[in-house]
N, C-alpha and C positions, 0 to 999 in steps of 0.2 A: 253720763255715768255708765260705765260699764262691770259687771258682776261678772266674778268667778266662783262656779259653784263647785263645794265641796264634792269629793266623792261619795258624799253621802245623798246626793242630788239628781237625777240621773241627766244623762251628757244630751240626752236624744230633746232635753228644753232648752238647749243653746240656740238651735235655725229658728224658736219660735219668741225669742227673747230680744232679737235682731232689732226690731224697730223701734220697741220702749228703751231698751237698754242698747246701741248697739256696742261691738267689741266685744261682747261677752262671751266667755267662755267655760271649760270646764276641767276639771283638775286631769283627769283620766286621759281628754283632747288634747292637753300638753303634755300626755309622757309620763305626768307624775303619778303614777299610780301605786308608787311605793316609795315618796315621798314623804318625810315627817312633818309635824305640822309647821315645824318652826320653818323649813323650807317655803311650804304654800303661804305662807305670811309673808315671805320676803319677798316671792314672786309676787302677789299680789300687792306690796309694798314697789317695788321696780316698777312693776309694769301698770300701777294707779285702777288698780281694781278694787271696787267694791265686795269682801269674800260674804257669798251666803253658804250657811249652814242651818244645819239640825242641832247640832251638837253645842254644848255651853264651850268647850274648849277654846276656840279662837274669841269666843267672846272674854272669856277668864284672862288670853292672853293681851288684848288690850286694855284692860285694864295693869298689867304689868309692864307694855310695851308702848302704850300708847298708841298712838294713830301716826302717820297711818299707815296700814289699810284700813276702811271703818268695817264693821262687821253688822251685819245683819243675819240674825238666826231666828232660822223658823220655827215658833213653836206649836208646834200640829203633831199630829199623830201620823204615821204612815198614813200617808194620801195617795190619789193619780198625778200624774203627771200633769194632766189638766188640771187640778185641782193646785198642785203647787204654782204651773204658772198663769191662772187666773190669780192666785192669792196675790204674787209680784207684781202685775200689771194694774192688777185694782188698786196697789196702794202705795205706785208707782209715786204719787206725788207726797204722800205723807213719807215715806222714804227721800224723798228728795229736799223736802224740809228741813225733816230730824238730821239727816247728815251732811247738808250741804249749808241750807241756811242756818241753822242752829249749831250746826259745826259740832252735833255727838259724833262719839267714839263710837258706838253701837247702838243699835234697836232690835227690840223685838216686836215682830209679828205674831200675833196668837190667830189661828182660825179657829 
């Protein structure tokens, strides 16, 4: 499974995402940095990305649009960077349940 994280994520947790997740990427790393969301949804639609975020938005949009890309948004409060990507690798496998075996559209994480 590989993650595209929102630009609300910062890019510098991509090289450390490599071996839980590899492929992953980050919205800003591909260019899109003033990209709309409907846009980041079609990429990560194309190109079989799992999209994390902060934000309710791409989650509200699969519920419209369906899957996929499945969405996974983090609900934390501004953290570090290590704190966001300890939270993805620790729950590397309930992530990979919820949207792989159980086939949801989205999950949330709460730290």
């Amino acid at each position: 499974m590989k993650l595209l994280l929102d630009e609300n994520l910062s890019r510098r947790l991509v090289p450390f995402l490599q071996h839980d997740y590899p492929g992953s990427n980050q919205v800003l790393l591909l260019r899109m940095e003033s990209a709309t969301d409907k846009e980041v949804w079609q990429k990560a639609k194309d190109d079989d990305f799992v999209l994390v975020t902060r934000d309710a938005d791409f989650q509200e949009l699969s519920l419209v649009w369906g899957q996929p890309p499945k969405v996974i948004r983090l609900k934390t409060l501004n953290q570090t960077r290590a704190a966001t990507l300890k939270l993805l690798i620790e729950n590397r496998d309930v992530i990979a349940e919820s949207l792989l075996d159980h086939d949801l559209a989205s999950i949330e994480i709460v730290s």
